[in-house]
C-alpha positions as CSV (number, residue, x, y, z in Angstrom):
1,X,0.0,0.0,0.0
2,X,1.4,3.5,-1.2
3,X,2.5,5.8,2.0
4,X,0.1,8.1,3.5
5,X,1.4,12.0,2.2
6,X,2.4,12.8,5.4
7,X,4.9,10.1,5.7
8,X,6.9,10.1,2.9
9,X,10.7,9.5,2.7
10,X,11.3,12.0,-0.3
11,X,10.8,15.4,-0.6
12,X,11.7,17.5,-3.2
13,X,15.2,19.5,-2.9
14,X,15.5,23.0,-1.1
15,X,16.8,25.7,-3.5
16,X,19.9,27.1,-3.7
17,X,19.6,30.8,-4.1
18,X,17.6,32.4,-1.5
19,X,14.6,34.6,-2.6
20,X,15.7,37.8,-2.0
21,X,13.6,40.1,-3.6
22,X,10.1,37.9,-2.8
23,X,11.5,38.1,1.0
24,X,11.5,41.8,0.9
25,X,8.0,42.1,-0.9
26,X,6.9,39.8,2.2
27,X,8.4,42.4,4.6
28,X,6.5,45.2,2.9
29,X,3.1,42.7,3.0
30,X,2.4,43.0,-0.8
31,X,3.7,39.6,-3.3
32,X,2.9,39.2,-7.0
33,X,4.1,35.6,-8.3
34,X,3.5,34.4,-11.6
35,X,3.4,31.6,-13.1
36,X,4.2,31.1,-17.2
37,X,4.3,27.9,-18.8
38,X,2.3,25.3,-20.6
39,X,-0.1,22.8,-19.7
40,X,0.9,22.0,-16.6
41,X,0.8,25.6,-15.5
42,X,-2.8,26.4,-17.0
43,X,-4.5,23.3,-15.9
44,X,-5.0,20.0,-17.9
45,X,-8.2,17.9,-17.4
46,X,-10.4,19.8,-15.2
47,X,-7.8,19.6,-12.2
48,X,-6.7,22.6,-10.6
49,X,-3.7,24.3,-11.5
50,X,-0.5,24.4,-9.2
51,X,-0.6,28.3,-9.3
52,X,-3.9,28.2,-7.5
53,X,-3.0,25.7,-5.5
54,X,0.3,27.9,-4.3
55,X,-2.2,31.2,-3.9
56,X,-3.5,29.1,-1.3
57,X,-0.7,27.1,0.0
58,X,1.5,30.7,0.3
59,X,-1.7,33.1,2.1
60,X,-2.3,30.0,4.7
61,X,1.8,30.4,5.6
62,X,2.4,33.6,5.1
63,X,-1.2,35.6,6.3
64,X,-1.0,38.7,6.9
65,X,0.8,39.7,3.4
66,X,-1.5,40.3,0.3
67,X,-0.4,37.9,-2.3
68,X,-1.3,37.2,-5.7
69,X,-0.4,34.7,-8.0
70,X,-1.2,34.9,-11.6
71,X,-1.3,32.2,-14.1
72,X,-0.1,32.8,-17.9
73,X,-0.3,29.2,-18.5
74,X,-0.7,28.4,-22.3
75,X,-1.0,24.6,-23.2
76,X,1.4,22.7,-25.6
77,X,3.8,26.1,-25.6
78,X,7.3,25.9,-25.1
79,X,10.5,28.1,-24.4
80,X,10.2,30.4,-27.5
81,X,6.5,31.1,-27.9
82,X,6.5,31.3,-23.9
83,X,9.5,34.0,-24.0
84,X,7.4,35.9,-26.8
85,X,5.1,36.7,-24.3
86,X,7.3,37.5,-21.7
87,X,6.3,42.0,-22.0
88,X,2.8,41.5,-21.9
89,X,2.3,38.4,-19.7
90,X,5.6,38.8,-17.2
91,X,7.0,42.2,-17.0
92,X,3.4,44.3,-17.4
93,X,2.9,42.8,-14.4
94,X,5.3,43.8,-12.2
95,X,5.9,40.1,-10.4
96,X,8.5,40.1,-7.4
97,X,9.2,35.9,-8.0
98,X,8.6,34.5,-11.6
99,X,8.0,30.7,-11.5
100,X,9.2,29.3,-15.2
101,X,7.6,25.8,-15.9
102,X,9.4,24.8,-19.2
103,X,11.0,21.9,-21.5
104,X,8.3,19.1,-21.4
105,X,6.8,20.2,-25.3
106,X,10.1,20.1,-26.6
107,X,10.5,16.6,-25.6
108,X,7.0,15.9,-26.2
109,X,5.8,17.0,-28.8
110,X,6.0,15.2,-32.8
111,X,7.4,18.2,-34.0
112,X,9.1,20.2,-31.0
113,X,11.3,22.9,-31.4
114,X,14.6,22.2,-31.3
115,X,17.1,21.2,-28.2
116,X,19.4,24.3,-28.8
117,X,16.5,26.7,-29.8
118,X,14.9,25.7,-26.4
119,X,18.0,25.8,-24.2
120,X,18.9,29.0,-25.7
121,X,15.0,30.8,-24.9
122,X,15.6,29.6,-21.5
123,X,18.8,31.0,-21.5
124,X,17.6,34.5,-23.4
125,X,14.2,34.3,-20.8
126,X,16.1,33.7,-17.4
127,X,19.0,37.1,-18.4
128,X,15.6,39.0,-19.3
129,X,14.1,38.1,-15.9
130,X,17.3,38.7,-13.8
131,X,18.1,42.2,-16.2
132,X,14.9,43.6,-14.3
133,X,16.6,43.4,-11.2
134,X,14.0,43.1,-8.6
135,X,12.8,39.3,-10.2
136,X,13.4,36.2,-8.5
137,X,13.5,33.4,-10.8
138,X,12.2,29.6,-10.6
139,X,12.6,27.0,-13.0
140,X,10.4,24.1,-12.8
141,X,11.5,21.1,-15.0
142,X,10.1,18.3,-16.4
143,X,7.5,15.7,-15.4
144,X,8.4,12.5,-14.3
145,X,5.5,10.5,-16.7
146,X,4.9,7.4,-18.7
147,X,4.7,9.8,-22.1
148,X,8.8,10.9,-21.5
149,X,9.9,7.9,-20.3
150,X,9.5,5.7,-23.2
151,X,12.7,4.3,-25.6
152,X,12.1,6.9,-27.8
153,X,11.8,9.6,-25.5
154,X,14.0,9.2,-22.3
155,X,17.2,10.2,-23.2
156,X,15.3,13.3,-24.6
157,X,13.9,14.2,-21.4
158,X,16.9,13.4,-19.4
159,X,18.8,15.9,-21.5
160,X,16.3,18.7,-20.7
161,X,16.4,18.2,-17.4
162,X,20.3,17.9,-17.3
163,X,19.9,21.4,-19.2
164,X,17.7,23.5,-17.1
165,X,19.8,22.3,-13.9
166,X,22.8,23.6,-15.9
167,X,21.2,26.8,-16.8
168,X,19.7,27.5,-13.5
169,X,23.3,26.6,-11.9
170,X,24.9,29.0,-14.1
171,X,22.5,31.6,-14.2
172,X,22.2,31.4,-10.1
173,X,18.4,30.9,-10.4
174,X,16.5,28.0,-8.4
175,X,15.2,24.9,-10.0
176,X,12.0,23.3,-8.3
177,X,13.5,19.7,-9.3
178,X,9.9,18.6,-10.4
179,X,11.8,15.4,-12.7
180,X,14.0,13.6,-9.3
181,X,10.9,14.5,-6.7
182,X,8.7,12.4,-9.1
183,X,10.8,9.9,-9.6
184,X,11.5,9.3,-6.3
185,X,8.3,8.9,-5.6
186,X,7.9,6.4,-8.1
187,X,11.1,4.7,-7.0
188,X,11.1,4.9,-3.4
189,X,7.9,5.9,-1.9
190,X,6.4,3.4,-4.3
191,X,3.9,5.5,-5.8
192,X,2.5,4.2,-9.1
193,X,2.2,5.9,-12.3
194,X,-1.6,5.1,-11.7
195,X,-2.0,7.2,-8.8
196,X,0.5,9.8,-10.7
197,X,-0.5,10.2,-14.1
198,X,-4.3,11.8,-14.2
199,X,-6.0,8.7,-14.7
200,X,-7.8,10.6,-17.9
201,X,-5.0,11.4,-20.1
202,X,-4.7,8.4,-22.7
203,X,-1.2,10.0,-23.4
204,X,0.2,9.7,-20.2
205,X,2.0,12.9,-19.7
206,X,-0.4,14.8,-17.4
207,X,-0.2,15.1,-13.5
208,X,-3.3,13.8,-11.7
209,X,-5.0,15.9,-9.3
210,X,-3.2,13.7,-6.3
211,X,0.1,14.9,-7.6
212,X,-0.2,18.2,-8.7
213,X,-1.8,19.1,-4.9
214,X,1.7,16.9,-3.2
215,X,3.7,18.6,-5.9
216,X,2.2,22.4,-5.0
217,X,2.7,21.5,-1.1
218,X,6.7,20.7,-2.1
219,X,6.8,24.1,-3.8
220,X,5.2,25.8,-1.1
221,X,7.4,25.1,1.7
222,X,10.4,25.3,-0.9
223,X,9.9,28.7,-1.7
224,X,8.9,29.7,2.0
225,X,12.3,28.1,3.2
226,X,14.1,30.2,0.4
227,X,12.5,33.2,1.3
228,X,13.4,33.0,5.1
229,X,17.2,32.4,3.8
230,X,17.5,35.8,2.3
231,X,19.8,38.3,3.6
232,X,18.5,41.6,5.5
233,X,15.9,43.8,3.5
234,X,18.8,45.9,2.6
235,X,20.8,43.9,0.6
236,X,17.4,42.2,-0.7
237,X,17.7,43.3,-4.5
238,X,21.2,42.7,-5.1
239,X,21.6,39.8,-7.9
């Protein structure tokens, strides 16, 4: 029998880079987050999104700060048409912490955009973010699924993954390391793809609603940890 969600053995890895600028925002009692990506980020199947999951999640621990987190989701985009819209959907909007869910259409897709043409959006997006100066920046990789896992697709997938860690380590951006919590999960909590995988995506790729609500909890208390890790509000916008 799968472990209750309170007792798992895996949880997913603490960031790297303290959130300096989302700290300070908290301090003043006014957040904006949001959330780009694809399908994942605007909602798949009639399950809730993780962005208004973490709207949620982020007023319950933090609740006497006004926070909003809005979702520019787009299904079946990736890197390029996401970075597009990067004026209209990121920076009119003034966000103090960007969360960037990317790389799964490239892999997925028949006809994806290229490997270098994605790294190098990702590359292109995450210097636009950190240009603004008073953006913290989160990656959030791939999905650990049936769909990418397959012969055809799994060195694919690991390679993305490989490259956003690179990026982010490079860049000095966080990852939320979507890919290895999933897997371990799979692997050591024992959790099957059934109880995983939204139970009505034929494909396979999709998160179910178990999963996406586990997954937003993880990112929760990631970015919460990050945020009490940041130096004094004075240095909070330095890069």
């Amino acid at each position: 029998m799968a472990l209750d969600s309170s007792e798992f053995p895996v949880q997913a890895a603490p960031f790297e880079q303290p959130l300096t600028n989302f700290a300070s925002r908290l301090k003043d009692g006014q957040v904006k987050v949001v959330a780009i990506g694809s399908s994942t980020t605007a909602g798949e199947g009639g399950i809730a999104p993780y962005p208004q999951r973490l709207l949620a999640g982020l007023r319950i621990r933090f609740p006497n700060v006004a926070i909003e987190v809005i979702n520019r989701g787009v299904g079946g985009e990736e890197a390029r048409l996401e970075l597009k819209r990067f004026d209209h959907d990121v920076f009119d909007l003034n966000p103090d912490l960007v969360i960037w869910q990317v790389g799964t259409n490239s892999v997925w897709q028949q006809n994806p955009p290229s490997f270098r043409d994605t790294t190098q959006a990702i590359r292109d997006g995450v210097d636009r973010l950190l240009g603004a100066k008073r953006i913290d920046v989160i990656l959030m990789d791939l999905q650990y699924v049936p769909a990418l896992l397959t012969p055809a697709k799994a060195d694919k997938t690991n390679a993305m993954v490989a490259a956003i860690s690179e990026i982010a380590h490079a860049k000095r951006v966080n990852v939320f390391r979507r890919f290895a919590l999933m897997k371990a999960w799979h692997d050591v909590a024992k959790i099957s793809f059934d109880r995983m995988v939204d139970p009505g995506d034929g494909d396979r790729l999709h998160a179910s609603d178990w999963t996406t609500d586990k997954m937003t909890s993880e990112l929760t208390n990631a970015i919460a940890v990050a945020a009490d890790k940041a130096p004094p509000s004075g240095d909070a916008h330095s890069t």
